[in-house]
N, C-alpha and C positions, 0 to 999 in steps of 0.2 A: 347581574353580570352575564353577560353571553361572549361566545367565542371570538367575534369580532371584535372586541375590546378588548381581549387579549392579544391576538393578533398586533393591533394597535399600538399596544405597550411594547411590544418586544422589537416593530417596526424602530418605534419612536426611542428606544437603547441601541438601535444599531446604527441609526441614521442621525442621531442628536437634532432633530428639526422635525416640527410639526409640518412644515410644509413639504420639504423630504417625503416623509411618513405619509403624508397625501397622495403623494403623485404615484409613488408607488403601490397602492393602495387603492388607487381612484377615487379616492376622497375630498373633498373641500377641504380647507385646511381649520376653519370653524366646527365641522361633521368631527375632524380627529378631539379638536378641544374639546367638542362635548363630550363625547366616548371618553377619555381619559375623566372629565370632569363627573361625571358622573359615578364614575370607577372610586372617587377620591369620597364622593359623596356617600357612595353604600359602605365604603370599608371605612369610613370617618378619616383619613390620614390624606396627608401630601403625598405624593408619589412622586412627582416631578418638580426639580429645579427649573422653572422658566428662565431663567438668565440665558444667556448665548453663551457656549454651545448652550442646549440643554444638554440635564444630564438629570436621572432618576437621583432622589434621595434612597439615604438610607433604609425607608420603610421600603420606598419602591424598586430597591436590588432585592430584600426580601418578599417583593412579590413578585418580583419577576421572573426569581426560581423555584416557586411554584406553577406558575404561568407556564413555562418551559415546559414542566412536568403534564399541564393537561394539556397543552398541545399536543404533545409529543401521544399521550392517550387519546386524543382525538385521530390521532394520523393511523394508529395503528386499527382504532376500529374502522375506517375509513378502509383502509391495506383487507381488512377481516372481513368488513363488507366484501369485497371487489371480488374475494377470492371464492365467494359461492358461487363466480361464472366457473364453466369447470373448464375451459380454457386457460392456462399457465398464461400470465402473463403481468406485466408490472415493469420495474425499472431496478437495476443492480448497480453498484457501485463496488466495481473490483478495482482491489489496489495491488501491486506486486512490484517486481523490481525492472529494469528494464530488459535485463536479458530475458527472462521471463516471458516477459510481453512480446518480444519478439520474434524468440524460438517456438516457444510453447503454443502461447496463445493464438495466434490465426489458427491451428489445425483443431482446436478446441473448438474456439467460437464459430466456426464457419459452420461446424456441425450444429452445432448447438440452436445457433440462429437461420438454418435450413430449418428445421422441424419446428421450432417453437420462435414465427415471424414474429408475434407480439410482446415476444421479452426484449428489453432494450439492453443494455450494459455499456456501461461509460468506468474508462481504464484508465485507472492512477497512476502513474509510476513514481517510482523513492527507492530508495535506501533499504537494503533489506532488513535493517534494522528496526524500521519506521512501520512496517506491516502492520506486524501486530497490534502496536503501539496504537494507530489508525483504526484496526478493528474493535480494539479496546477502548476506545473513546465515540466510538460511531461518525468516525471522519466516512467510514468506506464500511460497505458491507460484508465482504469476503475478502479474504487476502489468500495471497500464494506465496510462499516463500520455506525459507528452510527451517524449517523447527528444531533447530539448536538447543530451545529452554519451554519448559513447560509454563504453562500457565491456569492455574485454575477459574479464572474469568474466563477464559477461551477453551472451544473445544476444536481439535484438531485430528487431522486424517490423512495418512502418508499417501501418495500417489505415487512415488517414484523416488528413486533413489541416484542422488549425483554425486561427484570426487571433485577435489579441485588439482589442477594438473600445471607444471610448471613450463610454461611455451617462451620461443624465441623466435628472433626474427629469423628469414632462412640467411640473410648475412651476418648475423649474430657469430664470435666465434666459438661456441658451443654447438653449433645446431647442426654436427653430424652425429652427435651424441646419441643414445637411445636413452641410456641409465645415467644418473649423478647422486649426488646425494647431498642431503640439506646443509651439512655443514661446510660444501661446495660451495653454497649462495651468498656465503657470508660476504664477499667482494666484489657479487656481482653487483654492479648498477641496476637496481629495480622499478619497476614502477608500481605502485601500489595502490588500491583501494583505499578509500576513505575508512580512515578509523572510524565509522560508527557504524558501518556493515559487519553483516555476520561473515562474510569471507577474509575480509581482514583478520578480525579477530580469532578467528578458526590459525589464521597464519600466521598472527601474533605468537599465539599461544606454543605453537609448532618450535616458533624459534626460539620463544624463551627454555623449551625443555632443551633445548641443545643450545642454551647459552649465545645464540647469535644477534650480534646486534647487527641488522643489517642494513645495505646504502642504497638507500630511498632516496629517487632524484626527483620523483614525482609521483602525489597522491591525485588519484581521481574521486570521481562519486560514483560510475558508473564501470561495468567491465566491457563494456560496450566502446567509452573511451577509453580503459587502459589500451581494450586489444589494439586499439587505430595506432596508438605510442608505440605498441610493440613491432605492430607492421612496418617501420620507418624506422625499427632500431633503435629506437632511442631508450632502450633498458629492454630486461625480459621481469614478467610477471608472472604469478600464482592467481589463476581465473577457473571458474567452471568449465568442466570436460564438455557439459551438453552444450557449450555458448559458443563452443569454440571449435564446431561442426563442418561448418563452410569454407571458412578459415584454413582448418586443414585441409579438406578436399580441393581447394584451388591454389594450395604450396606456398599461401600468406603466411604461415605460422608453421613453428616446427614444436611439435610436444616431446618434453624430456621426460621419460620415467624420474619418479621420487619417489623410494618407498616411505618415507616418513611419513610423504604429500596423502598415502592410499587409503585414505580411508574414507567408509560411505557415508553420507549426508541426505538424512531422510528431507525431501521438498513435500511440502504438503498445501492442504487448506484447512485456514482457519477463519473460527465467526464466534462472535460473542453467545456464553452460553446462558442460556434462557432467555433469550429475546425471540420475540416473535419471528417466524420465518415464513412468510408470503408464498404461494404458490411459485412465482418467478427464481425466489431463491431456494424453497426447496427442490425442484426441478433440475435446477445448475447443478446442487449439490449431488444428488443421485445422480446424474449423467458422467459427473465428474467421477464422484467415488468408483463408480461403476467400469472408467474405461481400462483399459487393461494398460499394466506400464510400457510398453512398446510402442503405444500410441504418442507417450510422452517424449520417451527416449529417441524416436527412429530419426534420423538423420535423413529418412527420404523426404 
């Protein structure tokens, strides 16, 4: 058995076709039958249904998920190699949510990929919900988002600290207001976040302790598009203080004080705990942990 013929196999489960599994592969399409055929010959079993699609037998989903497993050991001593150049350097897979990505991240990475040219990083965006979740299954290496709920697979590290704040359009008729209060909002026309985000649910929760059921004209996925809905008046929403920067300083939005709304929300990063971490991801990590929260927060 050699690595190539694993390879091979997990090709040929994802692509259901030996000729597929070739071209991607650069292989004949007789070169993959052998590699598999041979595979069937040392381990005595079928692995593969030849029928159209193909599709791995029974024996061969349980060797596939071992397969999986020495790959995935192949890659990191591969990563273990590379990293006794003493140059940082490698490929990241950050996921976060999009306001995130937008406020935050450029003043992060600009720095980060000034000094350290050879780390690359490619940016997820989702659901804040979906972070961790992502980092917990190794969709993405690093997540940023708000750490609501502990997790013992993941280990986690606050950066900075956000509110979420209740804004309106400046034609809205609320929006000479400074102060209201939550049991206010119960009639207003809202537009809301997707129930599977943690701001939702932060403001779920907000209104079930004060019994309000509120009118939700329109759920988004992002607060990137709630705020566009807000700016056009069409409802006011409960979105992040730091998203909603710009916003204010060009008289798109009008922020209402809530005290109910006031409370802080640790934003952090998070990475699966004990996996290996590469030069490129421990580097990010330490520059990250490292920068001071002003750097996150400033609005300049």
């Amino acid at each position: 058995m050699n690595i190539s013929q694993l390879e091979t196999l997990l090709t040929i489960s994802k692509t259901m076709s030996f000729r597929k599994a070739g071209e991607l592969l650069n292989l004949t399409q007789p070169a993959v039958s052998a590699q598999i055929k041979t595979l069937e010959e040392e381990f005595k079993t079928v692995l593969i249904d030849r029928n159209q699609p193909v599709t791995l037998t029974d024996h061969g989903q349980v060797f596939l998920e071992h397969a999986e497993k020495i790959l995935l050991i192949v890659e990191e001593l591969k990563a273990k190699l590379s990293d006794l150049n003493t140059t940082p350097q490698g490929h990241i897979l950050l996921g976060t949510t999009s306001s995130i990505a937008i406020q935050i991240l450029p003043r992060v990475l600009s720095y980060f990929q000034d000094q350290f040219p050879l780390i690359k990083t490619t940016i997820h965006t989702m659901p804040s919900s979906q972070v961790t979740a992502s980092v917990e299954n190794g969709t993405i290496d690093i997540g940023i988002s708000y750490l609501f709920e502990k997790n013992p697979n993941l280990h986690s590290s606050t950066l900075y600290y956000d509110t979420f704040e209740f804004v309106v359009s400046p034609e809205h008729p609320l929006s000479d207001l400074k102060h209201t209060t939550v049991e206010a909002l119960k009639d207003i026309p809202m537009i809301m976040l997707a129930p599977d985000t943690l701001g939702r649910r932060f403001v779920d929760k907000i209104f079930r302790q004060y019994n309000i059921q509120p009118n939700i004209m329109m759920e988004l996925s992002s607060s990137e598009e709630v705020k566009r809905m807000v700016e056009i008046n069409l409802g006011a929403a409960v979105v992040s203080k730091l998203s909603i920067a710009e916003e204010l300083r060009r008289g798109s939005l009008k922020m209402i004080k809530v005290n109910e709304l006031e409370i802080s929300h640790p934003v952090g990063v998070v990475y699966k705990s004990g996996r290996y971490l590469n030069t490129a991801m421990q580097q990010f990590l330490s520059d990250l942990k490292g920068m001071p929260e002003h750097q996150f927060i400033s609005s300049e």
